[in-house]
C-alpha positions in Angstrom: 0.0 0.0 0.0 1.0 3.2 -1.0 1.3 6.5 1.2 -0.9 8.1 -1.1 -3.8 4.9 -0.5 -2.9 4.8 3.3 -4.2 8.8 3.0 -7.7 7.7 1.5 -7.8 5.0 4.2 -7.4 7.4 7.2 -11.0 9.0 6.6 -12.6 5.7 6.4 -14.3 3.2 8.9 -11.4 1.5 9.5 -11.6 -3.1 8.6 -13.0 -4.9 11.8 -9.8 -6.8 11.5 -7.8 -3.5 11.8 -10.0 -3.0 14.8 -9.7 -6.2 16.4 -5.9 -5.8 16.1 -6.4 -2.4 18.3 -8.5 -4.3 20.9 -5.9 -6.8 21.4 -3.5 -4.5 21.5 -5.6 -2.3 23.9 -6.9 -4.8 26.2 -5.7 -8.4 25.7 -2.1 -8.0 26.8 -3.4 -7.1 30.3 -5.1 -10.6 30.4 -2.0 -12.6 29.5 -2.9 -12.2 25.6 -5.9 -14.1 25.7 -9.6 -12.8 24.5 -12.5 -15.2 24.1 -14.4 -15.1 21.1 -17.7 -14.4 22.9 -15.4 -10.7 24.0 -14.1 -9.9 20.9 -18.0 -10.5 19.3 -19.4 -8.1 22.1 -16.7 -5.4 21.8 -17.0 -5.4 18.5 -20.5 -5.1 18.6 -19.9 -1.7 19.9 -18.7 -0.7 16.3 -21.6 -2.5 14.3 -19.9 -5.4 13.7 -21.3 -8.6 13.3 -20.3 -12.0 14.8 -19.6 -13.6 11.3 -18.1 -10.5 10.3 -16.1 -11.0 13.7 -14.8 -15.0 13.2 -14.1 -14.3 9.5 -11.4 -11.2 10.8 -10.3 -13.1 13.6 -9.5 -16.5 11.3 -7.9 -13.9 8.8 -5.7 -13.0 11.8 -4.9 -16.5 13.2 -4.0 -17.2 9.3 -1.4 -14.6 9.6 0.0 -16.0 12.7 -0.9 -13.3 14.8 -3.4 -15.2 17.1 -3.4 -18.6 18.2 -7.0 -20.3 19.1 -6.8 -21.6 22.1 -9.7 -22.8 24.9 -9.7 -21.2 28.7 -11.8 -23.5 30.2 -14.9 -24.3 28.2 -14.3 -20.5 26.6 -13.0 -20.1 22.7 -10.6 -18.1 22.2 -7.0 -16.8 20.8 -4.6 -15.9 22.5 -1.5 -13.5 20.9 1.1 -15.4 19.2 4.8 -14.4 20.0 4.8 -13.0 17.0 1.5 -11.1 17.4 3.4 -10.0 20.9 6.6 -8.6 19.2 4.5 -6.9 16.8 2.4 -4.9 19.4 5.4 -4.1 21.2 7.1 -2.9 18.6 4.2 -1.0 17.4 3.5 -0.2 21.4 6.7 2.2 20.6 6.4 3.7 17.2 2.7 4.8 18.6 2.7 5.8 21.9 6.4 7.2 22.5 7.1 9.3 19.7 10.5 10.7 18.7 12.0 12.7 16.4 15.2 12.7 15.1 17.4 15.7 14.7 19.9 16.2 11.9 22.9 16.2 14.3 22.2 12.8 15.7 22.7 11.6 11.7 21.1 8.7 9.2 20.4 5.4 9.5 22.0 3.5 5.8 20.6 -0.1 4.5 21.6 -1.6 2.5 20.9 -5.5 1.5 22.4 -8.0 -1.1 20.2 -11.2 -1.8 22.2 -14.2 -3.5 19.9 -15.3 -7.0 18.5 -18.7 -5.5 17.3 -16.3 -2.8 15.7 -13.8 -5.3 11.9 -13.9 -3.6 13.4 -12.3 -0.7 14.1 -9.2 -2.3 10.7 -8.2 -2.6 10.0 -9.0 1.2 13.3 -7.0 2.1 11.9 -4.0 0.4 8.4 -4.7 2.0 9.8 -4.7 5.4 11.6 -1.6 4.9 8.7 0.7 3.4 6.6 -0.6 6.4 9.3 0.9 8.9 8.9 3.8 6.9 12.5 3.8 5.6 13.0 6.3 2.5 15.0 5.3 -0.5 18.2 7.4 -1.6 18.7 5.2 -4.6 18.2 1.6 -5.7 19.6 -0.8 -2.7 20.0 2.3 -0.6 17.4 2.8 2.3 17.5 5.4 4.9 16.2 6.5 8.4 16.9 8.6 11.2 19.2 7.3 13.2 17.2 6.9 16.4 15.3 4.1 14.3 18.3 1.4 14.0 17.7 -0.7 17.0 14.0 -0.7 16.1 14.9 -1.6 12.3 17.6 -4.6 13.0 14.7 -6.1 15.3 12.6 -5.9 12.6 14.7 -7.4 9.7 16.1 -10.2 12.5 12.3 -11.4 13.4 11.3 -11.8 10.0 14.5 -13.6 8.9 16.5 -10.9 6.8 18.7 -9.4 8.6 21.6 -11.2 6.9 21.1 -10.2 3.9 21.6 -6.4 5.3 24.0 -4.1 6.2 23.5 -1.1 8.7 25.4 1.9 8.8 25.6 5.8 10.4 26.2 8.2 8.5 25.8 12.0 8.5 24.8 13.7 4.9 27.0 16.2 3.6 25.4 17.8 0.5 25.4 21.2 -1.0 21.7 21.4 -1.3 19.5 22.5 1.8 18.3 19.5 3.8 14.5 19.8 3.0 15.2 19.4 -0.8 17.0 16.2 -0.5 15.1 14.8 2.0 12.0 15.6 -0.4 13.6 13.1 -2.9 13.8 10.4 -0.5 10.4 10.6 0.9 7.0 11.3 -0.8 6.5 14.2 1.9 3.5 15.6 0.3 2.0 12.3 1.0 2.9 12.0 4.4 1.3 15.6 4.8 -2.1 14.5 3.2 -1.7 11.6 5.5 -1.6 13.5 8.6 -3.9 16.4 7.6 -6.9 13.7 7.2 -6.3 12.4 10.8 -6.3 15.9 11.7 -10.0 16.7 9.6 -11.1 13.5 10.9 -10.5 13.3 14.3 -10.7 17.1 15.1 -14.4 17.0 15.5 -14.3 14.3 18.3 -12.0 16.4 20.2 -14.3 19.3 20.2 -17.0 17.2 20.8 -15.6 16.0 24.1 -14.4 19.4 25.0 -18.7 20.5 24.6 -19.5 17.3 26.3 -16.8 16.0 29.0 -19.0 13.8 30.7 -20.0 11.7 27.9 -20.8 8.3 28.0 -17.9 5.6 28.5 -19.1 3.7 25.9 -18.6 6.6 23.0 -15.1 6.9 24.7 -14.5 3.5 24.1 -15.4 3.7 20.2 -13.8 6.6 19.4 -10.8 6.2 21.2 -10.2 2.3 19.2 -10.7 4.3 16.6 -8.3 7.0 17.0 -5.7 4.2 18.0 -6.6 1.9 14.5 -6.6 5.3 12.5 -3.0 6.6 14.1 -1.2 3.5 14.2 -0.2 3.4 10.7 0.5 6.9 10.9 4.0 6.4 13.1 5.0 3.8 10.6 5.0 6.3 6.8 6.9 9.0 9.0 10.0 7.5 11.4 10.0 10.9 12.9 11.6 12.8 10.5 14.1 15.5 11.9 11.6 18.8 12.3 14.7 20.4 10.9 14.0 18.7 7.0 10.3 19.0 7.1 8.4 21.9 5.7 7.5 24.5 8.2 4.3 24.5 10.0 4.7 20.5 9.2 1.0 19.3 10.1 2.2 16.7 11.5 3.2 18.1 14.3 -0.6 18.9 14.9 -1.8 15.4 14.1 0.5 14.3 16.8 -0.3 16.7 19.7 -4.1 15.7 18.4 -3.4 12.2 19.1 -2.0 12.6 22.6 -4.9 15.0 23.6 -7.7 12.3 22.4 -5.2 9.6 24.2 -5.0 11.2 27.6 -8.9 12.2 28.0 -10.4 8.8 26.4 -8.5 6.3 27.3 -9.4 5.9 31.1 -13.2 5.8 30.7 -12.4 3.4 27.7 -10.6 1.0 29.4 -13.4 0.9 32.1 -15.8 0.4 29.2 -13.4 -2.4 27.8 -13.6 -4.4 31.4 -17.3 -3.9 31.4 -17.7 -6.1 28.4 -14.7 -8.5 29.1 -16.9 -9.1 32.1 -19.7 -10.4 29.9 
């Protein structure tokens, strides 16, 4: 998926399996992992979701090897797969401990060579790295901010690539002003759309909490899964870019500060929602 398609998806309901991937990020990891199905269908229920709906985005999951079924008693369920637990941590923090880089602290460089018997994993090498949000100096060349490279080699180790990859620092030394180059390594213009339709989507619920504080604990719930499945992808097209590259008044910077606001005033009553239908 594109930057440009992830822009059109921000303003949309997000997939109930995007969802369900939020509540078990959310909730299930304070429960050892582990969500019955009878849960998932009632929380889920919240966002007009329906129980087949529910199973099919679940199986979809389990397929991917993110969930594992598994019984608790005479309960169905599916518990998080280590692999589903790495991911959430990892994205645990790319979305909730943001950072930005700075120009001084320098470039992370990958590159990756992949013997001809071994072609397929080309593709998947180039697939991991646009998901971490790495740009692309030229062909083989990828690059991040610095800050990212423990992130990135855990990355490329879990799914089996890192030796086919070689990580570097580096600082840039170019006659051209930072913000041009960096504009030929990443599609900023998408990334800006990207943000600014968080931003015009998620702007109204803020004001609509600031007119109505006390609002039910079950809105809080749905809009703040929301916020979370809408954001999370968010953290992943921009690796926090260096303010000092990125076009002044970069609205990203107010998609983020928007985030944190709708984070620290729904996610309390949300929680206590969340237990209220764990609890059947």
């Amino acid at each position: 998926m594109t930057v440009a398609e992830d822009a059109a998806e921000v303003g949309v309901v997000a997939a109930p399996r995007a969802l369900i991937v939020s509540l078990y990020g959310l909730y299930a990891r304070q429960q050892d992992g582990w969500l019955s199905v009878a849960s998932v269908v009632r929380m889920m229920a919240e966002f007009g979701v329906d129980g087949q709906a529910v199973r099919s985005s679940v199986f979809r999951l389990k397929r991917r090897g993110l969930l594992i079924a598994e019984k608790v008693g005479r309960a169905a369920g599916y518990r998080l797969s280590d692999v589903g637990q790495a991911i959430l941590a990892e994205g645990d923090s790319r979305i909730f401990t943001r950072r930005r880089g700075t120009l001084d602290e320098g470039w992370l460089l990958v590159t990756f060579s992949v013997p001809e018997a071994e072609r397929e994993k080309r593709h998947l090498l180039r697939t991991q790295l646009a998901r971490l949000g790495l740009g692309t100096v030229a062909p083989g060349l990828w690059i991040a901010p610095a800050h990212r490279e423990t992130e990135v080699a855990a990355a490329l180790e879990r799914a089996g690539l890192r030796g086919f990859t070689d990580l570097f620092r580096s600082h840039h030394v170019s006659s051209r002003p930072a913000r041009e180059t960096v504009r030929t390594w990443w599609d900023l213009d998408a990334l800006d759309a990207v943000h600014a339709e968080f931003v015009l989507r998620f702007e109204p619920v803020r004001a609509r909490w600031a007119a109505d504080p006390d609002g039910p604990a079950a809105r809080a719930f749905t809009d703040f899964v929301e916020v979370v499945t809408a954001w999370r992808r968010l953290p992943y097209l921009d690796p926090g870019l260096p303010l000092e590259v990125l076009p002044v008044g970069w609205v990203g910077v107010t998609a983020e500060e928007l985030f944190a606001a709708l984070r620290e005033r729904l996610a309390g009553p949300a929680a206590a929602h969340a237990r209220t239908l764990l609890a059947g």
